[in-house]
MARBA-3410 file (N, C-alpha, C, O; in Angstrom, 1 decimal):
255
145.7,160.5,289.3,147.1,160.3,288.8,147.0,160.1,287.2,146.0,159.6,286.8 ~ 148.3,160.6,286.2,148.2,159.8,285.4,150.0,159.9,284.5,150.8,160.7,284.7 ~ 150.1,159.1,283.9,151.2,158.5,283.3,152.2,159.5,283.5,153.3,159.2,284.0 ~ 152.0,160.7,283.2,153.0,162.0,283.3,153.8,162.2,284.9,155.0,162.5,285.0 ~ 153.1,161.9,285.8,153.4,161.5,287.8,153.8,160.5,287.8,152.8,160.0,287.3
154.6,159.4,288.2,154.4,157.7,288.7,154.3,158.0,290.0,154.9,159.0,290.3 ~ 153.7,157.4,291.1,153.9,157.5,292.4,153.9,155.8,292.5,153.3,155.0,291.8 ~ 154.7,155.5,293.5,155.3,154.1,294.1,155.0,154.4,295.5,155.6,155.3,296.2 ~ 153.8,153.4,296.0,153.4,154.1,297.5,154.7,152.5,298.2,154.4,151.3,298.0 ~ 155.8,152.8,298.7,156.6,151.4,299.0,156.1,151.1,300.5,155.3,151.8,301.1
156.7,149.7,300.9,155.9,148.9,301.9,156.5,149.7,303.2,155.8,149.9,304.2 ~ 158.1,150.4,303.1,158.3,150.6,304.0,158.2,152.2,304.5,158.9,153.0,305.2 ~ 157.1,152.4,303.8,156.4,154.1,304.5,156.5,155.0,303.2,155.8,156.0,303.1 ~ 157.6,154.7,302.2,158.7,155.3,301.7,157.3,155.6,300.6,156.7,154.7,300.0 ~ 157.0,157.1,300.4,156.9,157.4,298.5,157.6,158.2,297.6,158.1,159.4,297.7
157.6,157.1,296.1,158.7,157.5,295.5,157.5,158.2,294.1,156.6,157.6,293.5 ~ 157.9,159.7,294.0,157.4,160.3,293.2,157.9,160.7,291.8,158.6,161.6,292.0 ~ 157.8,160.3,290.5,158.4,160.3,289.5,158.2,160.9,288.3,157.9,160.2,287.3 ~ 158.5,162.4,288.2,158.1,163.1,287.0,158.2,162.2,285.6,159.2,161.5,285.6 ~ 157.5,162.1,284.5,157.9,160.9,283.4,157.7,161.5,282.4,157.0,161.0,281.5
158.2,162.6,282.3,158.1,163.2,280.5,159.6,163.3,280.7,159.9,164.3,281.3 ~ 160.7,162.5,280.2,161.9,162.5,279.3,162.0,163.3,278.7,162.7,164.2,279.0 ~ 161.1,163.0,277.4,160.9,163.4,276.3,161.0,165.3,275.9,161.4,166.1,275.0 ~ 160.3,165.4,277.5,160.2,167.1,277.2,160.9,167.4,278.2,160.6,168.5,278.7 ~ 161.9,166.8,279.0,163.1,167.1,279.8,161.7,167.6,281.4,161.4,168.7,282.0
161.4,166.5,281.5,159.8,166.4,282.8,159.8,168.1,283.0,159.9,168.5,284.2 ~ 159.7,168.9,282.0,159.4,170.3,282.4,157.0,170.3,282.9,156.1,169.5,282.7 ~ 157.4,171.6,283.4,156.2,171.5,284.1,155.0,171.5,283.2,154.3,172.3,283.7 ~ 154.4,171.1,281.9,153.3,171.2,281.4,151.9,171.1,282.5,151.8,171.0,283.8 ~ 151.0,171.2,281.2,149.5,170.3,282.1,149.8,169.3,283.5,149.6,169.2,284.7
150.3,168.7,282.3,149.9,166.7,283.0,150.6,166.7,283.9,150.1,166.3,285.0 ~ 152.3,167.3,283.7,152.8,167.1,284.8,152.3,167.9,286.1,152.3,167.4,287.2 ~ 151.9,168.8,286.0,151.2,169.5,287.2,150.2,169.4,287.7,150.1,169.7,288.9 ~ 149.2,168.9,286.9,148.1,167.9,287.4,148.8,166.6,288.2,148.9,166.6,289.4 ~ 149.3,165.8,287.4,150.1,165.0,288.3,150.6,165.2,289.8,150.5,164.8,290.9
151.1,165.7,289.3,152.0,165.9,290.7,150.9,167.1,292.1,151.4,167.2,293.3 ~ 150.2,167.5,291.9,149.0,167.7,292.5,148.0,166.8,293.1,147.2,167.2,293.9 ~ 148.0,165.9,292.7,147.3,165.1,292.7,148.3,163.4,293.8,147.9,162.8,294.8 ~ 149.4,163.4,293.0,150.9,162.8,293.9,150.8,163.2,295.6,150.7,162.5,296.6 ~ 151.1,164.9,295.5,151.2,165.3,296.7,150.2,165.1,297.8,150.2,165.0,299.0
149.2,165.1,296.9,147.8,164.8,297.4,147.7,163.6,298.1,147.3,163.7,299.3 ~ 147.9,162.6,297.6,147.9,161.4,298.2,149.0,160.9,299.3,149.1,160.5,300.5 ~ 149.9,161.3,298.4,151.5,161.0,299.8,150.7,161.8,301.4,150.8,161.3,302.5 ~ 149.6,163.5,300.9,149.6,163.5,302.4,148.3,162.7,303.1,148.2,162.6,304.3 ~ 147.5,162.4,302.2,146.5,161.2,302.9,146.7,160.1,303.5,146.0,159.4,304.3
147.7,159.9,302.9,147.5,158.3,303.2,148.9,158.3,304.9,150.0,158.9,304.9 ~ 148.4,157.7,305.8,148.2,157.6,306.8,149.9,156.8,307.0,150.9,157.3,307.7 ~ 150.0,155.8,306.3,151.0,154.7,306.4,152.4,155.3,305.1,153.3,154.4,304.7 ~ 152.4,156.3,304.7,153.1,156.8,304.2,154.1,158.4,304.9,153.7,159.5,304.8 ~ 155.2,158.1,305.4,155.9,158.9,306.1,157.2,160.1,305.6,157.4,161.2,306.0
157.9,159.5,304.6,158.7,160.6,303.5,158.1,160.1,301.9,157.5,159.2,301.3 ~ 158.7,161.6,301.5,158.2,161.2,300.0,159.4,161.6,299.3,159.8,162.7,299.6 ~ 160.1,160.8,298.2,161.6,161.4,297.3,160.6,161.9,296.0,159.8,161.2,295.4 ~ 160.8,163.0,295.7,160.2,163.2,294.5,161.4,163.3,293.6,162.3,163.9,294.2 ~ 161.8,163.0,292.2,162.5,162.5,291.4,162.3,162.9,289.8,161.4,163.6,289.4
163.3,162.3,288.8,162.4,162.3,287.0,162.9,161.5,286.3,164.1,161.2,286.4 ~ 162.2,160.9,285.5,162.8,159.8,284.9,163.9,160.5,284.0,163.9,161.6,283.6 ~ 165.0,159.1,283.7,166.3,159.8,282.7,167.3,160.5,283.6,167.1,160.8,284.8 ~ 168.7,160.6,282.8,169.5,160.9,283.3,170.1,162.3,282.8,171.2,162.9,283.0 ~ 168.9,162.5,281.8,169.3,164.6,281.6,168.7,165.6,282.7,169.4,166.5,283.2
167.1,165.2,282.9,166.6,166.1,283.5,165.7,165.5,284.8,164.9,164.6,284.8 ~ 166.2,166.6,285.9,164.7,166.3,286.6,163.4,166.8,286.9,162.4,166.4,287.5 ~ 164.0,168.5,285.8,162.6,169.4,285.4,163.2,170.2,284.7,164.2,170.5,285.3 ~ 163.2,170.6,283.8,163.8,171.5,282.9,162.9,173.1,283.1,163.2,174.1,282.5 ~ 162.0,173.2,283.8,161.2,174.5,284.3,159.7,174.0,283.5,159.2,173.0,283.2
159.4,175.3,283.5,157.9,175.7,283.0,158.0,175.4,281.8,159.2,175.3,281.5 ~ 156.9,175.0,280.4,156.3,175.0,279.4,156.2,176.4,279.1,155.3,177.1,279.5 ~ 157.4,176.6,278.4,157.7,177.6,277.6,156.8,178.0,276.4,156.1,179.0,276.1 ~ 156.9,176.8,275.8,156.0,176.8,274.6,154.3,176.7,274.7,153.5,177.0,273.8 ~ 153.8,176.0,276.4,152.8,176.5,276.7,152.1,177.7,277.2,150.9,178.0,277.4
153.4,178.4,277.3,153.1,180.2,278.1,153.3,181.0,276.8,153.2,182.2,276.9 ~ 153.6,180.1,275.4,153.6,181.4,274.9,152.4,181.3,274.1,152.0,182.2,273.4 ~ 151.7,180.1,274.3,150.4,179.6,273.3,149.1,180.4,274.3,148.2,181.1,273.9 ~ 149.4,180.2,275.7,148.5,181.2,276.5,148.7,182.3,276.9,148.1,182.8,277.9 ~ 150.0,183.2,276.0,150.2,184.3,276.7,150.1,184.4,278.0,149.3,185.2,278.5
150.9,183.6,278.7,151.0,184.0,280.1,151.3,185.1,280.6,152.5,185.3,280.4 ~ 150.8,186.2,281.4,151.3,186.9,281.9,152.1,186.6,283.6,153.3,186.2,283.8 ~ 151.4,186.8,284.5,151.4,186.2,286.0,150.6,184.9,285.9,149.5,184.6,285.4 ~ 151.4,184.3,286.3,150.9,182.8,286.7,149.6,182.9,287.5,149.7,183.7,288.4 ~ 148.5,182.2,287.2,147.5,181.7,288.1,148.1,181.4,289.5,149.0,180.7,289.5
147.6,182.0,290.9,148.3,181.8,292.0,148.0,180.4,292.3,148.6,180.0,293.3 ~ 147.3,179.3,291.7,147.7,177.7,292.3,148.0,177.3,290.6,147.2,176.5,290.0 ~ 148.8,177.7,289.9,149.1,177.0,289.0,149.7,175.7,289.1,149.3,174.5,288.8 ~ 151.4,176.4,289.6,152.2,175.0,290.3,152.3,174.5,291.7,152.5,175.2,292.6 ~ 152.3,173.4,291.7,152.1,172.3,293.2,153.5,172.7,293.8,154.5,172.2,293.3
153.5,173.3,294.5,154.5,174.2,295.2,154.5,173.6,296.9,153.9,174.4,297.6 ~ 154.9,172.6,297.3,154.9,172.5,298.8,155.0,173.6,300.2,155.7,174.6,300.2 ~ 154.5,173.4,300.7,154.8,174.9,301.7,154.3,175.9,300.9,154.6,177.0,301.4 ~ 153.3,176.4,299.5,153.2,177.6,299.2,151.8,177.3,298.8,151.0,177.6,299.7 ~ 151.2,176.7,297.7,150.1,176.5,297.1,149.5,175.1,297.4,148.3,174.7,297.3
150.5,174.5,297.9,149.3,173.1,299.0,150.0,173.0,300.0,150.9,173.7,300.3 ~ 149.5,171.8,300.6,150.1,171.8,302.1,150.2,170.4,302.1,149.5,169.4,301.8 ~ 152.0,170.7,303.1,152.6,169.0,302.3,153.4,168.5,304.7,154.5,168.9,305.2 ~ 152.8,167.9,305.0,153.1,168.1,306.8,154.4,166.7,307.1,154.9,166.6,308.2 ~ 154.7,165.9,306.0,155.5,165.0,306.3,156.9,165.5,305.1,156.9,166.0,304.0
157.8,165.1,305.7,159.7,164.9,305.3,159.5,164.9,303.6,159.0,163.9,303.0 ~ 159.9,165.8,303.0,160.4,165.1,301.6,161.5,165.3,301.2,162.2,166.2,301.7 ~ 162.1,164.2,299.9,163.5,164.9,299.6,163.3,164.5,297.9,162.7,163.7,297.2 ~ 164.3,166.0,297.4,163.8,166.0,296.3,165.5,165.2,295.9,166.6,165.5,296.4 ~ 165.3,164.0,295.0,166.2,163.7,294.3,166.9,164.0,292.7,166.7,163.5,291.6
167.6,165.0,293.0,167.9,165.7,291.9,168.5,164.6,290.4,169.7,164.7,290.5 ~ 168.2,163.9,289.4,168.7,163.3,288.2,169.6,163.9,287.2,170.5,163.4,286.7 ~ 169.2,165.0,287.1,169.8,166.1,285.9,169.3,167.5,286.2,169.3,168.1,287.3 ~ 169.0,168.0,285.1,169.0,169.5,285.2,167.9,170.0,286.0,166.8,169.6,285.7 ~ 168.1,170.9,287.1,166.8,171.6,287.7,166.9,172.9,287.6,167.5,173.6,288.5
166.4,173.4,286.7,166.1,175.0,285.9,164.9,175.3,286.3,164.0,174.5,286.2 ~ 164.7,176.9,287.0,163.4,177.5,286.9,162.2,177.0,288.0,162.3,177.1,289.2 ~ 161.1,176.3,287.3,160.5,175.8,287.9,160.8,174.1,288.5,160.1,173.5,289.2 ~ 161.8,173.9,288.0,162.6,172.6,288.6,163.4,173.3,289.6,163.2,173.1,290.8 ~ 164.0,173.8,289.4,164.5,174.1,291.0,163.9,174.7,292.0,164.4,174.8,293.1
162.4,175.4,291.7,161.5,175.5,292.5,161.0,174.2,293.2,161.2,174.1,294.4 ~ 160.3,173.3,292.5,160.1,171.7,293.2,161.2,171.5,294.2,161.1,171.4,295.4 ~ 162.3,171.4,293.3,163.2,170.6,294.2,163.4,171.5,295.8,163.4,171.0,296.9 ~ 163.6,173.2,295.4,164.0,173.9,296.7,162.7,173.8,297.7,162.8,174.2,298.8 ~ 161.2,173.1,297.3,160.5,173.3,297.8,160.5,171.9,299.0,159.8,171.7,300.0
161.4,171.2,298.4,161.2,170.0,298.9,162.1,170.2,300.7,162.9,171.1,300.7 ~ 162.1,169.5,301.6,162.9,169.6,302.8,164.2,169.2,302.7,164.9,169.7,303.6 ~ 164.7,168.4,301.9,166.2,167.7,301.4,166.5,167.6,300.3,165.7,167.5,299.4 ~ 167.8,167.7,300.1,168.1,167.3,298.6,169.2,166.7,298.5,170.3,167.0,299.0 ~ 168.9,165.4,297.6,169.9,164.7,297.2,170.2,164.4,295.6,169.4,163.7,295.0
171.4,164.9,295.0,171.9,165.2,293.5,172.4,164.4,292.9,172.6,163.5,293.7 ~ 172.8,164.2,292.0,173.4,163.4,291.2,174.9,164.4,290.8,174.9,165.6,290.5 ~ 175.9,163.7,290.8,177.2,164.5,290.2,177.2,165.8,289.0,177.8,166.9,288.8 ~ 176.2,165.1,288.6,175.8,165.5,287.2,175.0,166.7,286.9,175.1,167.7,286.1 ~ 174.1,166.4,288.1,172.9,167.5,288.0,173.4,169.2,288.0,174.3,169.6,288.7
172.9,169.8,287.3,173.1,171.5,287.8,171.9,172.0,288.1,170.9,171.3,287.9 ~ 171.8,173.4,288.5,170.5,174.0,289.4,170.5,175.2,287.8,171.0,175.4,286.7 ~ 169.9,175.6,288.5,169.9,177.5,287.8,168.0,178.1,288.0,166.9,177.8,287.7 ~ 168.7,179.0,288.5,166.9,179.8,288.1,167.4,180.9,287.1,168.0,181.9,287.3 ~ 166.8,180.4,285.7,167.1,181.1,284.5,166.1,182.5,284.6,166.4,183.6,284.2
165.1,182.3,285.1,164.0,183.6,284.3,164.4,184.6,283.9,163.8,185.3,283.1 ~ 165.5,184.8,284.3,166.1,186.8,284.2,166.5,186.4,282.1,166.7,187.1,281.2 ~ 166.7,185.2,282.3,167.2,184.7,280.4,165.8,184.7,279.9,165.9,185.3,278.9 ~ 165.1,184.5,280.1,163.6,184.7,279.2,162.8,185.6,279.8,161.6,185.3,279.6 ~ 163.1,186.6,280.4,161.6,187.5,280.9,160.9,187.7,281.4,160.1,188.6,281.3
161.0,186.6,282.3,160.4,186.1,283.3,160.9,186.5,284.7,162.0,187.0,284.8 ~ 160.1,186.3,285.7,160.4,186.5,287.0,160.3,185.1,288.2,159.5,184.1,288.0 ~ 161.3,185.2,289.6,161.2,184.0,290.2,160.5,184.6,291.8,161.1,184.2,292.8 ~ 159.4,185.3,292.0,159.4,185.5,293.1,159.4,183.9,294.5,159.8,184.0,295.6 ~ 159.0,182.9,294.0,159.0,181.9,294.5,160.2,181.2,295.3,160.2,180.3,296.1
161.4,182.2,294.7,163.0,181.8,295.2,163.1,182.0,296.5,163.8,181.4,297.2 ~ 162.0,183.3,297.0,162.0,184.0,298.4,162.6,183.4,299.6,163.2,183.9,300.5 ~ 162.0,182.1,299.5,162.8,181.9,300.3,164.2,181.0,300.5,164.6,180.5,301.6 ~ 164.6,181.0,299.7,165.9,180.5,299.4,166.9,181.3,299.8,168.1,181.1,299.9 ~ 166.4,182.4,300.0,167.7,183.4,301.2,168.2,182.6,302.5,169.3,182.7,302.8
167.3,181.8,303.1,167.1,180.9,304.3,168.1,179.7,304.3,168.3,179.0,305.3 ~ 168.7,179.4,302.9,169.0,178.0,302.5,170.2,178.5,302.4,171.0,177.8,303.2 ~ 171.0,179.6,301.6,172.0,179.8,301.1,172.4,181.5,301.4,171.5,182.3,301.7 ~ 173.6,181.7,301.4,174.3,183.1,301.6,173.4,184.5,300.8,173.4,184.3,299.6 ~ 172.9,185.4,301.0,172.6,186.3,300.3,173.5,186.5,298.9,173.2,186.1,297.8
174.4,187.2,299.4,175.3,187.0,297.7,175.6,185.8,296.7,175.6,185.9,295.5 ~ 175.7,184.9,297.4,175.2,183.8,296.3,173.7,183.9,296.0,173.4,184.0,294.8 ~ 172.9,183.9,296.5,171.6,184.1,296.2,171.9,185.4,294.9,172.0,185.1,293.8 ~ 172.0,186.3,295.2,172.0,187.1,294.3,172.2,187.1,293.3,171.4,187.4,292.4 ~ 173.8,186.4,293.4,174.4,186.4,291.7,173.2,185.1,291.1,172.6,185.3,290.1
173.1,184.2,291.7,171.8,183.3,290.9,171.1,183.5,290.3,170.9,182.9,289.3 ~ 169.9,185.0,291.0,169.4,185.1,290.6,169.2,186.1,290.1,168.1,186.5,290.0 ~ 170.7,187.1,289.5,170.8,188.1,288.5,171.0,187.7,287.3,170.3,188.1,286.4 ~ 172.4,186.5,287.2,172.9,185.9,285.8,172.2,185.1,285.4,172.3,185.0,284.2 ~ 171.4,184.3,286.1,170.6,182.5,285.5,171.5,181.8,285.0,171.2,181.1,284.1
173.3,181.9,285.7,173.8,181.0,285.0,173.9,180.0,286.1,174.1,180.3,287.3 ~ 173.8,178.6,285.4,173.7,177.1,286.0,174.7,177.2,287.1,175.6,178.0,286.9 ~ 174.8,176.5,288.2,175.8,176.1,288.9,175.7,174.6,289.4,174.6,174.1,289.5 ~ 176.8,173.7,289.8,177.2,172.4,289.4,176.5,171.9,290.6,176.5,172.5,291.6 ~ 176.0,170.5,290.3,175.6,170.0,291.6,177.1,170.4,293.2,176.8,170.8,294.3
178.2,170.2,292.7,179.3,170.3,293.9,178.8,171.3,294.1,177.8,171.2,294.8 ~ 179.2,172.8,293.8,178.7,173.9,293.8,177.6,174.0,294.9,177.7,174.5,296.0 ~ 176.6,173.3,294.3,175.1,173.6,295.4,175.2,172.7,296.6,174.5,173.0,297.5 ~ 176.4,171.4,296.7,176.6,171.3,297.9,177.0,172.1,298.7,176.7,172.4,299.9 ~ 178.3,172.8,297.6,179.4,173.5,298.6,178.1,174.8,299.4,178.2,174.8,300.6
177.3,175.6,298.9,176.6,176.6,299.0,175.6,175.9,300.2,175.5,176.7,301.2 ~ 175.0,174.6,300.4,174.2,174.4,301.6,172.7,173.8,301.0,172.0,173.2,301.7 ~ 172.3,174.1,299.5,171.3,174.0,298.8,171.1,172.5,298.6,169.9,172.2,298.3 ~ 172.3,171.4,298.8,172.1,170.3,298.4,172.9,169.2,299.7,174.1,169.1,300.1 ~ 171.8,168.5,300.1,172.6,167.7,301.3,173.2,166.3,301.0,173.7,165.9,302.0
173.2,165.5,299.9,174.1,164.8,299.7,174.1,164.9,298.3,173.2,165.3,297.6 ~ 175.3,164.5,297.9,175.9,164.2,296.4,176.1,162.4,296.2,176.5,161.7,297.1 ~ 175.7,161.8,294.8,175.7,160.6,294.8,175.9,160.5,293.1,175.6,161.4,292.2 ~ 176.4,159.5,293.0,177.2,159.0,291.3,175.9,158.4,290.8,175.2,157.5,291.4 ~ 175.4,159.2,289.6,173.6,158.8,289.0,173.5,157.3,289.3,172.5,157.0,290.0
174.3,156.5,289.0,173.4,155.0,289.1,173.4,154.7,291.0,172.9,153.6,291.5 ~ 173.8,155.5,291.6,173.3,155.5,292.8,172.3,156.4,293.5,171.7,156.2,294.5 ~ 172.3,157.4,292.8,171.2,158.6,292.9,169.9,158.2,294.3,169.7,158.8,295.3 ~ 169.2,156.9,293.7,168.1,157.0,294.8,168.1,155.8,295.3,167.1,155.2,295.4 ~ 169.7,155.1,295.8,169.9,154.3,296.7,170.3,155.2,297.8,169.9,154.8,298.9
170.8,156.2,297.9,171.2,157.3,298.6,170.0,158.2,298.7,169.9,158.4,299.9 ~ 169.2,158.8,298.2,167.7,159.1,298.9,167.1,158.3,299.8,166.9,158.7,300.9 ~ 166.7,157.0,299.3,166.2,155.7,300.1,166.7,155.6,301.4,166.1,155.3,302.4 ~ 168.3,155.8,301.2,169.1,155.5,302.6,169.0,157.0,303.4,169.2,157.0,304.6 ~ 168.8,157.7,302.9,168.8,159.5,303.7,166.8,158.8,304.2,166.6,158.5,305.3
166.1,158.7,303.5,164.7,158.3,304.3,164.5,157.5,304.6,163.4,157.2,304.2 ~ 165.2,156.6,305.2,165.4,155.5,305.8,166.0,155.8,307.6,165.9,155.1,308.6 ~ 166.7,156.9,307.4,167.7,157.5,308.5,166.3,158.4,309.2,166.4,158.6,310.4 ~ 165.4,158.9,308.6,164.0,159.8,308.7,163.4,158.9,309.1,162.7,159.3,310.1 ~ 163.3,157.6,308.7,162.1,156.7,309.1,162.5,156.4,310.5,161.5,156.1,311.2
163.8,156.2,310.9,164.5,155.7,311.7,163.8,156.0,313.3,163.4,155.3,314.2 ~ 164.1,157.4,313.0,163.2,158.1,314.4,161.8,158.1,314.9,160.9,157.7,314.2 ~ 161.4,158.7,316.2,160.0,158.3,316.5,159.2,159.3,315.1,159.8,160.1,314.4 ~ 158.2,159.0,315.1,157.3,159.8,313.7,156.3,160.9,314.7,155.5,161.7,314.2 ~ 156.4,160.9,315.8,156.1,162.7,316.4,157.0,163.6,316.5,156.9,164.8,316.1
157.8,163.0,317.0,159.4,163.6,317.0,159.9,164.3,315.9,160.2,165.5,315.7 ~ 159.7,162.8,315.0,160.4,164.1,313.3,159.2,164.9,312.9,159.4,165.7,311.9 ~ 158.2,165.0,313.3,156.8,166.1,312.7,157.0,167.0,314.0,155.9,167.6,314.2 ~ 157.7,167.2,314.8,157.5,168.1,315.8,159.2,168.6,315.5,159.5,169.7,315.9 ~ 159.8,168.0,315.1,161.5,168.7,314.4,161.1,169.4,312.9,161.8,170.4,312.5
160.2,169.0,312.2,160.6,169.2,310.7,159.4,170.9,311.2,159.6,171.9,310.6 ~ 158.5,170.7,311.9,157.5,171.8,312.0,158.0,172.9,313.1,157.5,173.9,313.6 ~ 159.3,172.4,313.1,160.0,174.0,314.2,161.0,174.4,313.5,161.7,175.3,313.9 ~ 161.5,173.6,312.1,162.5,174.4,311.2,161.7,175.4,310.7,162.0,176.6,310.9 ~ 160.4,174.8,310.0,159.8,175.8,309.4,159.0,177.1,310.4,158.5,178.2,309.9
159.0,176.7,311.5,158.5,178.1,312.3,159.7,178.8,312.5,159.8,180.0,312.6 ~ 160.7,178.0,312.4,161.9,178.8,312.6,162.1,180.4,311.5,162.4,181.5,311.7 ~ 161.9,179.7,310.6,162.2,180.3,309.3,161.1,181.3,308.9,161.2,182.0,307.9 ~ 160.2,181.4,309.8,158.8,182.2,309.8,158.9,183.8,310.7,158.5,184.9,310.4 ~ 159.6,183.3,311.9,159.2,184.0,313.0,160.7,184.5,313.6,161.7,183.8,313.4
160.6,185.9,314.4,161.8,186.0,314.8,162.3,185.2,316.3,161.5,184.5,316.9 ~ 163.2,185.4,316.7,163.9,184.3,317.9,162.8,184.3,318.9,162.3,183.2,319.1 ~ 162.4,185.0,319.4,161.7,184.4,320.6,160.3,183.7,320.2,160.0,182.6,320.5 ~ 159.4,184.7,319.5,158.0,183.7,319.1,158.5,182.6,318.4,157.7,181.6,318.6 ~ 159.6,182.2,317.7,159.7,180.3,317.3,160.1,179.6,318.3,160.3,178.4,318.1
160.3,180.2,319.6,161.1,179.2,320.4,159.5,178.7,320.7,159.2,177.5,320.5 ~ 158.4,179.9,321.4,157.3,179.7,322.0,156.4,178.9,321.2,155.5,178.1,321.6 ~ 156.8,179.1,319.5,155.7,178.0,319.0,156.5,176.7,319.0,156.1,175.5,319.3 ~ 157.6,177.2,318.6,158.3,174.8,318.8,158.2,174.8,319.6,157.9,173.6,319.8 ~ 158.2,175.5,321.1,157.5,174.4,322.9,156.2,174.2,322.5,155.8,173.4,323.4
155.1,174.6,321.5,154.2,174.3,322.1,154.1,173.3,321.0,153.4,172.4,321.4 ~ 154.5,173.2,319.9,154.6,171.9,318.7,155.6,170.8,319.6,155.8,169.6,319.3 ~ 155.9,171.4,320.2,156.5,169.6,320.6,156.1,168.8,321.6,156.7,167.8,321.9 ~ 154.8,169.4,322.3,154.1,168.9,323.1,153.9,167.4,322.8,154.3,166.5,323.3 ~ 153.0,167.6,321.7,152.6,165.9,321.5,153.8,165.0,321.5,153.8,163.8,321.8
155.0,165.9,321.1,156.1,164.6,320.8,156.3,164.1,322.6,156.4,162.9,323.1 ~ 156.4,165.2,323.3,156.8,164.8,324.3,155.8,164.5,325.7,156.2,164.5,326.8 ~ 154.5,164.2,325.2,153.7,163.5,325.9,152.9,162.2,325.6,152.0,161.6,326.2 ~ 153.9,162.0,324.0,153.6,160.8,323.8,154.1,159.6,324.9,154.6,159.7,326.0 ~ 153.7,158.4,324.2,154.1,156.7,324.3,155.6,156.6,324.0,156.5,156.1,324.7
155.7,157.3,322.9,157.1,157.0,322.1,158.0,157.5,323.4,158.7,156.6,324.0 ~ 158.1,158.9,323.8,158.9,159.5,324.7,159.3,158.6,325.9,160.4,158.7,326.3 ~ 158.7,157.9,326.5,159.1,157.4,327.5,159.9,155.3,326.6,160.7,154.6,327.1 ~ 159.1,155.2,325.2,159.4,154.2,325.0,161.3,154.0,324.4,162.1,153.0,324.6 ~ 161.6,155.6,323.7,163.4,155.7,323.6,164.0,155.3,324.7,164.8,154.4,324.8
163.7,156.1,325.5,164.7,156.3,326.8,164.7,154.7,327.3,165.7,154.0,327.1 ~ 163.6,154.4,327.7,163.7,152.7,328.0,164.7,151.6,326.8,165.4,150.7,327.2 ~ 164.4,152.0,325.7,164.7,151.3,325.2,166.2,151.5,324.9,167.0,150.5,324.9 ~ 166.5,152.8,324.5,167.9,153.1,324.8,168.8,152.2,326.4,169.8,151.5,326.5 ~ 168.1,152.4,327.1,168.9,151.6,328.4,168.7,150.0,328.9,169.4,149.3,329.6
167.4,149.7,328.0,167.7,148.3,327.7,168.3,147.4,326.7,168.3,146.2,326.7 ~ 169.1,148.6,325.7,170.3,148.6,324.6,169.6,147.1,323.4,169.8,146.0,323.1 ~ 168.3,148.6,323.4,167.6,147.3,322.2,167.3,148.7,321.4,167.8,149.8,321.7 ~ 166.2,148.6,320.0,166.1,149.3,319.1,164.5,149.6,319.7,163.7,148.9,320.3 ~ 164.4,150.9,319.3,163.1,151.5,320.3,161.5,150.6,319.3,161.7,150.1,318.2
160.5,150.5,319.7,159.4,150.4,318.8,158.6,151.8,318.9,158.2,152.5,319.9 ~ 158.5,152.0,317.7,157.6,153.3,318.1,156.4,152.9,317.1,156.1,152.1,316.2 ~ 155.7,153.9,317.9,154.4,153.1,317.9,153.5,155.0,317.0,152.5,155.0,316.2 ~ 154.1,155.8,317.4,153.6,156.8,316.8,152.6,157.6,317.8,152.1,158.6,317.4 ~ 152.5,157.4,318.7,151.3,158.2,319.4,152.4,158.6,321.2,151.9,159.3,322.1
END
């Protein structure tokens, strides 16, 4: 880890992940990507850790994209294929995250954030995948057809012009809206509502969206029956139902 990432491993499962370059509107340099490689890394080791809110310090930005000024010092052409810590693409991330949007998510900020499983915005915040404005390309949006209408997808990512956090609710891209100085009391309470449920259950729900999104109708049905096996030959499965009819709050126990 270092200064550029904060990670906050909290007591109650919860990690809070915290881009910390202000300064450079937490766009993706080095540090930050080292960082945050290294963040995701740990959120998925560590055992007693169940969602992760990843976030940025300030109330302008929560990534302003790539290091422009570092791509033009290395002549970037195509990105190195593990450049950026990309969930679902370049590492592998198996528990709930939600990206909490602060301010602007441009480019490779709104890559993070769309990579994340939820999103929760600030009034304030806007999205945009700029590249088509500097020259660049976004193949990584791909799958953002899955999230949002084809034609809106399109115009996004013909013009790169910003659209409003409301906007990215109204479109499906953003699942709650919250007033900045509430920003990540409303993440907290959205993974809180995650923590809520048994923890096979939600890894056997969150791993049949994404086979969903993989495969066509009949092979995803056949892989979520066979991912939800564990949920439903757990301890937990028989511990809801009981506890539901003994009109108490379930313990789950995780196995």
């Amino acid at each position: 880890m270092n200064d550029a990432v904060l990670f906050e491993a909290r007591d109650d499962g919860i990690a809070v992940i915290t881009l910390n370059r202000p300064d450079a509107r937490n766009a993706l340099g080095k540090d930050i990507r080292d960082g945050l490689f290294a963040a995701w890394d740990r959120f998925e080791r560590d055992p007693a850790l169940h969602v992760a809110i990843l976030t940025g310090t300030g109330d302008r930005a929560f990534c302003a994209g790539g290091d422009l000024k570092e791509m033009t010092e290395l002549h970037l052409t195509v990105p190195p294929r593990d450049m950026f810590p990309v969930p679902g693409d370049t590492i592998e991330v198996s528990k709930p995250t939600i990206a909490a949007v602060n301010g602007v998510a441009f480019a490779g900020g709104w890559m993070i954030a769309q990579a994340c499983d939820l999103c929760v915005a600030s009034t304030h915040a806007q999205f945009a995948i700029t590249e088509v404005k500097v020259g660049r390309s976004s193949p990584w949006a791909a799958p953002l057809i899955h999230m949002i209408p084809q034609r809106i997808m399109m115009e996004i990512v013909l013009t790169g012009k910003p659209i409003t956090a409301q906007r990215a609710y109204e479109i499906g891209l953003v699942n709650r809206l919250a007033e900045p100085a509430r920003l990540m009391e409303v993440a907290l309470a959205l993974a809180a509502d995650i923590l809520a449920g048994a923890p096979l259950s939600v890894r056997a729900a969150r791993e049949m969206v994404m086979l969903a999104t993989e495969m066509g109708r009949t092979a995803a049905l056949r892989a979520a029956r066979h991912a939800s096996e564990t949920a439903y030959r757990s301890d937990d499965a028989q511990e809801g139902p009981k506890a539901f009819a003994e009109k108490r709050r379930p313990e789950w126990k995780g196995r």
